[in-house]
C-alpha positions, 0 to 999 in steps of 0.5 A, a space after each residue: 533510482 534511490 538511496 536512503 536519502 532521496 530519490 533521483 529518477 524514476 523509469 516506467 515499466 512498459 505497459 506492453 512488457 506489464 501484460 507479456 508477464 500478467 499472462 505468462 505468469 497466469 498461464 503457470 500460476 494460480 493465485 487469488 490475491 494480488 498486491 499492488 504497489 508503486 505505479 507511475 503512470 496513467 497507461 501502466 494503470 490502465 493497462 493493469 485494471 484492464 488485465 485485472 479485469 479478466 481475472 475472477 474473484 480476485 483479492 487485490 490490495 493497493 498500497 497508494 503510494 504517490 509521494 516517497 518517504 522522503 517526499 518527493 512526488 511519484 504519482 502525477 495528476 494524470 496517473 491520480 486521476 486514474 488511479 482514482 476512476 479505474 483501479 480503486 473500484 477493483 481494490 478489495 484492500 487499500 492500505 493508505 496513510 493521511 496523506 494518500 488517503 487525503 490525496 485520494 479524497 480531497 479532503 482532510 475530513 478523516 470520515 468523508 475521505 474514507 466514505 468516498 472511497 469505492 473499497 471494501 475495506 481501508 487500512 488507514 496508517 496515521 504514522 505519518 502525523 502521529 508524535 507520540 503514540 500511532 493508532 491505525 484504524 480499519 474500515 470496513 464498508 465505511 465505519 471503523 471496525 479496528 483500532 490499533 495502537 502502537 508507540 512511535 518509533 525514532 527515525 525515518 524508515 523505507 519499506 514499513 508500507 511495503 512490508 505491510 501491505 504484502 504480509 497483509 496479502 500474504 495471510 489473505 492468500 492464506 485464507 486469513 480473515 481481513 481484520 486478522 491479517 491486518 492486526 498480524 501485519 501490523 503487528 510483524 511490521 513493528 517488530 521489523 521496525 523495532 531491530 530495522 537496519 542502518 543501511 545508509 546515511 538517512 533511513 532505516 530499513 526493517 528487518 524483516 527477518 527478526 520478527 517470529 
C-alpha cells in the first residue's frame, strides 16, 4: 500500500497463487522474455527460480528493486540473500541503481561490485547520486561497453525503473540487440520523465504516453 509520498504496507503474493498463474499462463502463451520486478520474500523467490527453471532459452531481466523510492526497506536480508544464490545466475539483464548494485555486491567499488555479479549483462542507472549530469553505464561479461549521458532532472519520480526495465524487455522480445534496447529504453524513459504527471503531493509519475 502507497502513494506518492510513502509506503504503508506490503502484502506477499502466495508463492502457490505465483506457480497456479506461471502455468496457466504458459499453457496459452508462448514467450521468450520475462521481466522481473518487485519481489518480497524468500519463498515467492524460490518458488520463481524454481518455475524459471523449467522454461527453455529464457530471457529474463531483473529490476532489483530492495528499497522504495522513497526509501523505505522492501527486500529483507532473507530474501536478499536469495535473490542473490538463486535468481541472479538465471538473469540474462539486471537493471540496477548504486544502491541495488551495492546492496547486491557488498561493496561500493563500481567495478568488483559488477564483477561479482553472475549476469550476462548490467544496466547500471547512477541517478540515484548523480547532481547534475547522469551517465548510465552497461556491461557486458564485466567491461563496460555503453555510456550514456543524460541531464538530471528536478523532483522525485515513481516508475522511471519500472518503465525501463519493461520497455527494455519489450525490445528484446522484439528481437532487438541488448545494447540497442537499453540506449532506446533509456532514451523513451526520459521523455516520460521530461512531460512526468503530478499526481499527488510528492512525486511525479512519468508519462509514458508522451513519448514517440
Amino acid at each position: 500500500m502507497q502513494n506518492t509520498q510513502s509506503v504503508k504496507s506490503t502484502q506477499t503474493v502466495d508463492a502457490q497463487l505465483i506457480t497456479e498463474q506461471f502455468n496457466h499462463l504458459k499453457e496459452d502463451v508462448d514467450f521468450s522474455v520475462v521481466k522481473i520486478g518487485l519481489l518480497s520474500s524468500k519463498s515467492q523467490i524460490q518458488t520463481i527460480a524454481s518455475l524459471l527453471e523449467t522454461c527453455e532459452a529464457l530471457t529474463i531481466v531483473l529490476d532489483p528493486i530492495i528499497s522504495s523510492s522513497t526509501n523505505q526497506q522492501l527486500l529483507d536480508e532473507q530474501a536478499l540473500k536469495s535473490l542473490k544464490q538463486e535468481l541472479l545466475p538465471m538473469v540474462t539483464v539486471l537493471t540496477p541503481n548504486v544502491a541495488e548494485l551495492n546492496a547486491l555486491s557488498s561493496t561500493e567499488d563500481e567495478q568488483q561490485a559488477i564483477e561479482s555479479l553472475p549476469c550476462e549483462w548490467v544496466l547500471l542507472t547512477t541517478t540515484d547520486t548523480s547532481k547534475n549530469k547522469i551517465e548510465h553505464r552497461l556491461y557486458h561479461h564485466a567491461q563496460c561497453v555503453e555510456r550514456f549521458t543524460y541531464t538530471k532532472l528536478p523532483g522525485d519520480y515513481h516508475g522511471s525503473g519500472c518503465t525501463l526495465s519493461s520497455t527494455i524487455s519489450a525490445l528484446l522480445a522484439s528481437g532487438v540487440d541488448v545494447n540497442i534496447a537499453c540506449k532506446r529504453a533509456l532514451d523513451y524513459t526520459y521523455q516520460s520523465l521530461l512531460s512526468a504527471k503530478s499526481i499527488g503531493k510528492m512525486q511525479y509519475h512519468p508519462n509514458r504516453q508522451a513519448p514517440k
